[in-house]
Every structure is written in structure tokens, then in C-alpha cells.
C-alpha positions as CSV (number, residue, x, y, z in Angstrom):
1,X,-11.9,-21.5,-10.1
2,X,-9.0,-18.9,-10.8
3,X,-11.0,-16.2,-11.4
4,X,-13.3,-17.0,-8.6
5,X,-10.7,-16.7,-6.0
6,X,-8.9,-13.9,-7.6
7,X,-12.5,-11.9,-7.4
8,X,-12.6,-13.2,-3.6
9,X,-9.4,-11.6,-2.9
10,X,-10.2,-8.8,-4.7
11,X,-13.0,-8.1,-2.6
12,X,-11.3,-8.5,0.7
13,X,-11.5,-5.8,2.9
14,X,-8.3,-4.0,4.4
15,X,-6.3,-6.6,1.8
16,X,-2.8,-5.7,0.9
17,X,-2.1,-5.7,-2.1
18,X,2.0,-6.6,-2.1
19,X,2.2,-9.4,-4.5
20,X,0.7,-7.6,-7.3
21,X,3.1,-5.2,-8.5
22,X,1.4,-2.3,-9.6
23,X,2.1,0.9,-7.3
24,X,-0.1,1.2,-4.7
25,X,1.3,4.2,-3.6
26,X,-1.9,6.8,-3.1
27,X,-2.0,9.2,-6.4
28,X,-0.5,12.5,-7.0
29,X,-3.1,15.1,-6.6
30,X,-2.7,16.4,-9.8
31,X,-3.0,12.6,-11.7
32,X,-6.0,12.2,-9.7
33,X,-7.2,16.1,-10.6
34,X,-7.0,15.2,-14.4
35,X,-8.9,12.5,-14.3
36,X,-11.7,14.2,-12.6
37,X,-11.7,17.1,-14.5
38,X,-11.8,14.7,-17.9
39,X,-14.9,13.0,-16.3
40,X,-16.7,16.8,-15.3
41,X,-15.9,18.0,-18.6
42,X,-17.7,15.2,-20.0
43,X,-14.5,14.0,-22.1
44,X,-15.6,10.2,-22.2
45,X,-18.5,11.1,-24.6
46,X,-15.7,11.2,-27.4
47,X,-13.5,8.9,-28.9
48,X,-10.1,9.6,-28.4
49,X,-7.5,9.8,-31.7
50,X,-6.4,6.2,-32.3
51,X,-2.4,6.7,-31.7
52,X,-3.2,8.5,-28.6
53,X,-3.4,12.3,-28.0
54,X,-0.6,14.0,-29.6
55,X,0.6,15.9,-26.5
56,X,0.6,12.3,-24.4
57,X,2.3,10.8,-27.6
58,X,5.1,13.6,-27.9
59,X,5.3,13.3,-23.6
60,X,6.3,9.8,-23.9
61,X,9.3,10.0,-26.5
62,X,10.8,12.9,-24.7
63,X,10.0,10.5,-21.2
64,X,12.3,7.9,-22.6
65,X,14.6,10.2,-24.2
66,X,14.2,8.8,-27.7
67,X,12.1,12.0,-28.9
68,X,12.8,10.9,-32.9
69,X,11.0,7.9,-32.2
70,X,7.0,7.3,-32.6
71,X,5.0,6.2,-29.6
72,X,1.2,4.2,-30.0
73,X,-1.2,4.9,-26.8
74,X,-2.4,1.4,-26.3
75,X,-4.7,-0.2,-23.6
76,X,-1.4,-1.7,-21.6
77,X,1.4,-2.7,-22.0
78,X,-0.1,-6.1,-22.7
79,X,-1.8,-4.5,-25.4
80,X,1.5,-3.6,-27.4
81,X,3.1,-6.7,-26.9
82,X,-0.5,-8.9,-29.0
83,X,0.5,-6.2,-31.3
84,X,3.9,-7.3,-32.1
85,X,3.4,-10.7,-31.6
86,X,0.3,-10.6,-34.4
87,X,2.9,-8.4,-36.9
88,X,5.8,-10.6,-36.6
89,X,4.8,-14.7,-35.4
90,X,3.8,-16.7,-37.6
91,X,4.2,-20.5,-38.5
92,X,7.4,-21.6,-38.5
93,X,9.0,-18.4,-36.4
94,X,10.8,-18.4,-32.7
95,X,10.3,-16.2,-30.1
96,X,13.0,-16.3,-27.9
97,X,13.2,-15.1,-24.4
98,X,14.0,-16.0,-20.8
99,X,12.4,-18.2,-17.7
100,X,10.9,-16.2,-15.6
101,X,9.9,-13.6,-18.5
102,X,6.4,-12.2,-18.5
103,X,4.1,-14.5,-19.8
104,X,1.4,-13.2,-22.0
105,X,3.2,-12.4,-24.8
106,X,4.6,-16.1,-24.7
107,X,1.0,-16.3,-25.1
108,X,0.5,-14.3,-27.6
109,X,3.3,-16.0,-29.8
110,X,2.0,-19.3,-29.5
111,X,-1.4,-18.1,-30.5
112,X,0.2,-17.1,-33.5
113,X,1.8,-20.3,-34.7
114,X,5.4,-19.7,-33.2
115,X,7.4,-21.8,-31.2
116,X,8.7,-20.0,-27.9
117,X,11.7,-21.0,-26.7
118,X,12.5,-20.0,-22.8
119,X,16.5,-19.8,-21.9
120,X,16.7,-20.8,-18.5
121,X,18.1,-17.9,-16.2
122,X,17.2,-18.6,-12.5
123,X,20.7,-19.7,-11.7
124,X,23.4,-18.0,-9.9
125,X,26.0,-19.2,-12.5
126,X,24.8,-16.8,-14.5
127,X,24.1,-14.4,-12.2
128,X,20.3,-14.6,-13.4
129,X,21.0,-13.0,-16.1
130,X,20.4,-13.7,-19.9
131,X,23.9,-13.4,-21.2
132,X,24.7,-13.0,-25.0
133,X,26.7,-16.4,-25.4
134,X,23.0,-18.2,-24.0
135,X,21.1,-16.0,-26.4
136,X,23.1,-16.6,-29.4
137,X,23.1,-20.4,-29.1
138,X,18.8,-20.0,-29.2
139,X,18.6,-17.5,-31.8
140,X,18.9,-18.4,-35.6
141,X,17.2,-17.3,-38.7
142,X,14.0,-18.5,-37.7
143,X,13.7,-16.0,-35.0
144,X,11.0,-13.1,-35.5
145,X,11.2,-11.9,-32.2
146,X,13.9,-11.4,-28.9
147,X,11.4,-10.6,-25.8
148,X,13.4,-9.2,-23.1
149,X,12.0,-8.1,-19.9
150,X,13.9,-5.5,-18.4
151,X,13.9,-4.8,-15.2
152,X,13.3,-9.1,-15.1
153,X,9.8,-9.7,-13.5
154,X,10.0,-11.5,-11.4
155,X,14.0,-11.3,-10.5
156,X,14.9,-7.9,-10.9
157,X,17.8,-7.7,-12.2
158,X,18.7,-4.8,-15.0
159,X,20.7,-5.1,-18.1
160,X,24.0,-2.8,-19.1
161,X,23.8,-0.6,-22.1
162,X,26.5,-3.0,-23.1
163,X,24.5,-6.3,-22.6
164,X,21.8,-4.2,-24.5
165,X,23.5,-3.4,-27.4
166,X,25.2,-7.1,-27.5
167,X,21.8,-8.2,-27.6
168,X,20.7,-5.9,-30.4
169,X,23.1,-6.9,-32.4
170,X,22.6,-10.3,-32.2
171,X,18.6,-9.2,-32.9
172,X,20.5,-8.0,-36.2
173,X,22.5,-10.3,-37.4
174,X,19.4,-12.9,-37.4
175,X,16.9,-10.6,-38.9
176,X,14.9,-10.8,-35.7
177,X,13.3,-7.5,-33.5
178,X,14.5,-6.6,-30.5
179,X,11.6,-6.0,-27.7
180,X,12.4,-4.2,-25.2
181,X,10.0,-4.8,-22.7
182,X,11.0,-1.6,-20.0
183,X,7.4,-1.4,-17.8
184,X,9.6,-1.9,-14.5
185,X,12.2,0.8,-16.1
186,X,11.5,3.6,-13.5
187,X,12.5,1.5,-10.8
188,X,15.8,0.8,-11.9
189,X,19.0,2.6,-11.3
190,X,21.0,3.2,-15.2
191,X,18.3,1.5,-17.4
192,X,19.1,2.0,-21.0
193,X,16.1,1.6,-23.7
194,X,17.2,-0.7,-26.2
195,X,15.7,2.1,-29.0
196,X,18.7,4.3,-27.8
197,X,21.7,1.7,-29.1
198,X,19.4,-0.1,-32.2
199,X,17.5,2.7,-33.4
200,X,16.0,1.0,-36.3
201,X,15.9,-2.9,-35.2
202,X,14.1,-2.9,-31.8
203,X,10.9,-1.7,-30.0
204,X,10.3,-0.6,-26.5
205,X,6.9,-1.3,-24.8
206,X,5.7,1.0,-21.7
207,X,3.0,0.6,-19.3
208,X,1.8,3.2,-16.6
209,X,-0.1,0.4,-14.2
210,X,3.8,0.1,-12.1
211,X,5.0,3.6,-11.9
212,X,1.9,5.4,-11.8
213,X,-0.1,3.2,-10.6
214,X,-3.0,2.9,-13.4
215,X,-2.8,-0.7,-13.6
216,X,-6.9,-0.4,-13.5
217,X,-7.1,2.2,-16.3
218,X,-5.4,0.0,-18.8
219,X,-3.1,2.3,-20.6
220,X,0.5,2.0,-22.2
221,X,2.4,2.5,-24.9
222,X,4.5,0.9,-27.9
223,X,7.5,2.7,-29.1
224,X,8.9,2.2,-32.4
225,X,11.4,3.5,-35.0
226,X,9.5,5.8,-37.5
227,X,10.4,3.3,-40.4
228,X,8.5,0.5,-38.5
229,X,5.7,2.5,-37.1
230,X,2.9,1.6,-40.0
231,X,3.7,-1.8,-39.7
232,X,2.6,-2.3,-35.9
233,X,0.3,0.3,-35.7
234,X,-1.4,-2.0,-38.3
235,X,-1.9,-4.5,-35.9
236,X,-4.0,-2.4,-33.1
237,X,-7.8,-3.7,-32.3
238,X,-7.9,0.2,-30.3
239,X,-9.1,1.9,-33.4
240,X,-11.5,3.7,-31.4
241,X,-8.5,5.5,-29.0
242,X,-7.8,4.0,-25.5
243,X,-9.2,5.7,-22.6
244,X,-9.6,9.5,-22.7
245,X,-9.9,9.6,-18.8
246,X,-6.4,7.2,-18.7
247,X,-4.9,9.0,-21.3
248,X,-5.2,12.5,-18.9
249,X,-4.1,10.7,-16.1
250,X,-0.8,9.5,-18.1
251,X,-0.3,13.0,-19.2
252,X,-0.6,14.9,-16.1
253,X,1.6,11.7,-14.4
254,X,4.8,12.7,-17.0
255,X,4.5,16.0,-16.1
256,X,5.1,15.4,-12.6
257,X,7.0,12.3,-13.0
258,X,10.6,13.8,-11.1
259,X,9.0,14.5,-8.0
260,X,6.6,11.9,-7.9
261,X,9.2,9.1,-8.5
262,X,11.5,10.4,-6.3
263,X,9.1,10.0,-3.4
264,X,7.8,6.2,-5.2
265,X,11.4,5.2,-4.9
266,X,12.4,6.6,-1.2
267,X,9.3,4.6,-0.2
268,X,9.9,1.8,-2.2
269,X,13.4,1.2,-1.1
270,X,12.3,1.4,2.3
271,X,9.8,-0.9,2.5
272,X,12.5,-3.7,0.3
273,X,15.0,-2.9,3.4
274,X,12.5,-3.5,6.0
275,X,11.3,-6.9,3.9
276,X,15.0,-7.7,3.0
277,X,16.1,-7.6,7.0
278,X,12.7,-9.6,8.4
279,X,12.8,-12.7,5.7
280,X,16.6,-13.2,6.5
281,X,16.1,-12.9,10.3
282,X,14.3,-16.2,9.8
283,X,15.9,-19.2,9.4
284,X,16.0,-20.8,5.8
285,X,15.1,-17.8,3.9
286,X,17.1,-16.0,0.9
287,X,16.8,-13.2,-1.1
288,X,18.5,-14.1,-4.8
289,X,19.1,-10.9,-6.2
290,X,20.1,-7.8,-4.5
291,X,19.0,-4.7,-5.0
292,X,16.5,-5.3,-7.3
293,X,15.6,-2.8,-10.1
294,X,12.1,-3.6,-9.9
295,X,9.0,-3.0,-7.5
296,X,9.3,-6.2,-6.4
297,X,11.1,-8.9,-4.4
298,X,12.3,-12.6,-5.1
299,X,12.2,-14.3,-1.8
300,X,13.3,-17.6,-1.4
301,X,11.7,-20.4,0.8
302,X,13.2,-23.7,-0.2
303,X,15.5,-23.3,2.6
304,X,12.9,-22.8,5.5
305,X,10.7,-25.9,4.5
306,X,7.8,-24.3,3.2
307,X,5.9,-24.3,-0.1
308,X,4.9,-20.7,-1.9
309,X,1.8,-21.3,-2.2
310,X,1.1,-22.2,1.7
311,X,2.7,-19.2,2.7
312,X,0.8,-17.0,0.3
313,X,-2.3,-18.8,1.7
314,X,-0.7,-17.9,5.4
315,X,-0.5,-14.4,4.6
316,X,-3.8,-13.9,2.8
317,X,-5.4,-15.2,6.0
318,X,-4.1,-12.3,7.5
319,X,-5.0,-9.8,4.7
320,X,-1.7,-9.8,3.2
321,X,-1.5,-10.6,-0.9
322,X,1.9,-11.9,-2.1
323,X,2.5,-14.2,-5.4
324,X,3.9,-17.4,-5.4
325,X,6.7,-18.4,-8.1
326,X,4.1,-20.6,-10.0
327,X,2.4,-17.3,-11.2
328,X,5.7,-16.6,-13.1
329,X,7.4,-19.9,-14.2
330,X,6.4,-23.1,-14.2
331,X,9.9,-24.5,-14.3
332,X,11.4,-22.4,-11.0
333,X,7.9,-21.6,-9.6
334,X,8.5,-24.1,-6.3
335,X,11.2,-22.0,-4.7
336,X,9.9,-18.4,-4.4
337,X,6.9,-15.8,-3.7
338,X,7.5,-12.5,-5.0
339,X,6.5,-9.6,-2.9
340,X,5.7,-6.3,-4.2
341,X,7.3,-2.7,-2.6
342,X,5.7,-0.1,-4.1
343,X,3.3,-0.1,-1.2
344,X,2.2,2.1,1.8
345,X,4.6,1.7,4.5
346,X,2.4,0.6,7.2
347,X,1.5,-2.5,4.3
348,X,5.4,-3.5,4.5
349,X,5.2,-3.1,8.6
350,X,2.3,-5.3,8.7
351,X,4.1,-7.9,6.5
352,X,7.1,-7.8,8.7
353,X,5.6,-7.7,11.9
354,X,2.9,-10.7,11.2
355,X,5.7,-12.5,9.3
356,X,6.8,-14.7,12.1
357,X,3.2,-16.3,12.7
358,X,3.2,-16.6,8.7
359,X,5.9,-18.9,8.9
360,X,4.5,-21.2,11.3
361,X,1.7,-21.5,9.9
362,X,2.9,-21.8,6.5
363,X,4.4,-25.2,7.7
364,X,1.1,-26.8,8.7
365,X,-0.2,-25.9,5.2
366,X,2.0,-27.1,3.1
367,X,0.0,-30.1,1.6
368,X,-2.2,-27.3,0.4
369,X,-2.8,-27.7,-3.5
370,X,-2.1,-24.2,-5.4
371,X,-4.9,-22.0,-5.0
372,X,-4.7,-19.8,-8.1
């Protein structure tokens, strides 16, 4: 049933897309140049290395400014994180993280015989925020693996350099990896890879679906200290290379990346004014965290009566696409839909301007079961 209506959605016409948080943004010219010219030359007929093209692999070090560190091409993000998770899990093992978190490699750990344990952050106490008294109290010598999300999908919030390197060094003292999980880190104002302040016990993993919008083309990246390169690399099922036709497109997307993210962000922090200042114009609605470091908004509708999932059903009528909290956590998913911002702005005016009707009739559906 999930996928149906997922493939239904997907096949709406005129839908916006502002729930899923890619960047929907249309492509720079010379992204979408490199991809054609990769598919004229006839580049697809070859497999690709299997670390990735050297020039893309050397691009992405230098990107996150860790150029003494090794970088894996993989098919996604997702794709570095199974790897991880298959190298380290095991019987026996923790994974430790936060709720919200992203959830596959939750996943992933469990399919390997570890127990995940989520620490509780959606609370204002502590300013939704994993702090390092709440990780040490979860973390002992069990632990294979601390899974931080960073920007927080779905809250946004960004971690210090400081709360970084506390964390690392908790990572440390338990014999556990640090994974740095930084796809949302080219939204954020002062992010800090975690590779920069534990050069030999963490890992950073990198997608290009958010900032460059590729989400379709599958392509990302693992980063690792050289010492712990073999052992992860080890792990990859893309012994055949991902993408060629990707890869280009992530190459020529770095070597734009300034002046393509600094039109991304102007638009993107537009369009989370513009949503900000409509949901808190109506009655009952809050926005949690402000500003938030990722693509994304957390918006709030405990207050105003309604259930996530019937307004996300009130604004897909009107070919809007937002997530509700359920998609995320299971434990906070009841108060919230997330809306995405790295959108066209005529997708955010539509969203404010139909947003009053949403409302309404968000209340007459809120006996609606959850749809996906």
C-alpha cells in the first residue's frame, strides 16, 4: 500500500514536492551540461573505478576541507551508512543515536544483530539537542557505533565544534566510531565535520540528493581516516563503480558549488520566512526550532487541533507534498509535518497562499488513518 500511494503521488501532475527534502531547485546549467555530455559521449557503456573517479574523490576531501582524508563514491548517502553498519554491528553491539535521527541506518544496525538505542531529543529542555551528559549515560563498551545526524532531520538544529569534539571524545573513550552523518551540512551556518576534531576515530557520510539536487541519481560519499579506509571500503556491494553519469554531475556540482549555494540558500531562506510568517499567522501553530540549519521545517500542529497526517492529506489534495512526523519518529511523529524549503518560490507562495483552506479542511479529516 506504501509504495502504491507513494508511486501515485509521484505521478501527480503540477505536485510540489516540499515534504521531500531534496533540492528542487532547477539545475545549474553546467551540472546538467555534464551529464549530457557523459550520456553523448557514450560514458555509461563503462564501468566506472570502484572508489569513484579520482578527480570526484580528491573534489570531495578538499569540499569538506579534510583533504588528508580518503573519500568512497557510493550510491547515496544511504549506501555509506549499510556500509558502516555491516563493518562494525554485530551481535551483542549498540548503536546509539537520537529520536528523530534518520532512520535507515537504524535499519541497517538491527539487520546486523545490534541493539539501537534512540536518546529522546524532541524536548525544549534540552533545546532539542543531543547533549553530551544524555550521550554518555547511553554509551558504554558495547557501543560500535555513535550515529549523529547533523544538521538533525527532521529538527534542524546544528551542533558546535565544541558539542562535536565532546562527542568524539566520548566516541573514544568507549572504543566506539563516531558517524558523522553531514548530508544537510551545506545548509547550515558554522558546521564543523566531526573528521576535523577526531581525525582517526570518526567518519563523515555525504550525499548530493539535498544540495545538489541528485536525489534521483543515487550518489554520495563515505569519508574516512586513511588508517580506516580498507576496512569500510571492504564492505561496498558497488564493486562495479556508481554511476558514471552521477558521478559527472557531482563533479561539475563542486566546481560550481560557491555560487550555486549561495543562490540555493537566498532562495531557501526565503521561502522558510515566507512559511515561518503564514503557519504562525494561524492560530495553534509553532515552529520549534528557529532558524533551522537544514532544508527543512518542523512545524507544529498540536496546538491548532489537527493531526499531520490530515493536513498532509489537505495539502496533497491541492498538489502540495509535505511529510508528516510519523515519517521520522514514531515516538514524536503526532505533533508535526515537516516541510521542505529548498523549492521554487512560486511552490512556497502556493503553500502559503492555499494554507488557510488547508487548515479547514485538515479539521474535517482528521479521523483519517495514516496514508503512507
Amino acid at each position: 500500500m506504501r509504495n502504491r500511494y507513494f508511486d501515485a503521488l509521484s505521478a501527480t501532475p503540477g505536485l510540489a514536492w516540499m515534504g521531500q527534502n531534496t533540492n528542487h531547485i532547477p539545475a545549474h546549467p553546467a551540472v546538467t551540461a555534464a551529464m549530457i555530455h557523459a550520456i553523448e559521449a557514450g560514458e555509461f557503456n563503462a564501468y566506472a573505478p570502484p572508489l569513484g573517479f579520482e578527480a570526484l574523490r580528491a573534489a570531495i576531501t578538499a569540499d569538506l576541507g579534510v583533504p588528508e582524508a580518503e573519500a568512497l563514491v557510493t550510491e547515496g548517502g544511504v549506501n555509506a551508512l549499510a556500509m558502516v553498519c555491516r563493518a562494525r554491528c554485530r551481535p551483542g553491539t549498540t548503536f546509539v543515536t537520537t529520536d528523530p535521527t534518520w532512520k535507515w541506518p537504524c535499519l541497517f544496525a538491527r539487520q546486523a544483530g545490534a541493539e539501537v538505542i534512540e536518546i529522546p531529543i524532541y524536548d525544549s529542555d534540552c533545546d532539542y539537542r543531543l547533549t553530551p551528559k544524555a550521550l554518555r549515560a547511553h554509551v558504554d563498551d558495547r557501543t560500535a557505533i555513535i550515529y549523529l545526524v547533523d544538521p538533525n532531520n527532521p529538527l534542524g538544529i546544528r551542533y558546535t565544534a565544541e558539542e562535536i569534539a565532546g562527542f568524539a571524545a566520548i566516541a573514544q573513550e568507549a572504543g566506539a566510531l563516531l558517524v558523522h552523518d553531514c548530508t544537510y551540512r551545506d545548509f547550515a551556518e558554522g558546521h564543523h565535520p566531526a573528521l576535523k576534531v577526531a581525525p582517526e576515530n570518526a567518519v563523515v557520510s555525504l550525499s548530493f540528493s539535498k544540495w545538489l539536487g541528485l536525489a534521483g541519481m543515487r550518489i554520495g560519499a563515505l569519508v574516512t581516516p586513511r588508517a580506516l579506509f580498507e576496512e569500510f571500503a571492504g564492505q561496498a556491494t558497488s564493486v562495479l563503480g556508481a554511476s558514471v553519469i552521477a558521478q559527472r554531475a557531482a563533479a561539475a556540482g563542486l566546481a560550481v558549488k560557491p555560487e550555486w549555494m549561495a543562490n540555493v540558500r537566498r532562495i531557501d531562506g526565503a521561502n522558510k520566512a515566507m512559511i515561518r510568517e503564514a503557519f504562525l499567522a494561524l492560530p495553534g501553530f509553532a515552529i520549534p526550532v528557529w532558524p533551522s540549519h537544514g532544508n527543512f521545517l518542523v512545524i507544529e500542529t498540536t496546538g491548532a487541533g489537527i493531526r499531520p497526517e490530515a493536513l498532509v492529506e489537505a495539502a496533497r489534495r491541492r498538489g502540495i507534498m509535505i511529510r508528516q512526523g510519523t515519517y521520522h519518529t514514531a515516538r514524536f511523529g503526532d505533533r508535526f509535518v515537516k516541510v521542505s524549503t529548498s523549492v521554487p518560490g512560486a511552490w512556497a507562495e502556493k503553500l502559503c497562499t492555499l494554507l488557510p483552506g488547508m487548515v479547514e479542511e485538515a479539521r474535517s479529516l482528521n479521523d483519517l488513518p495514516p496514508q503512507f
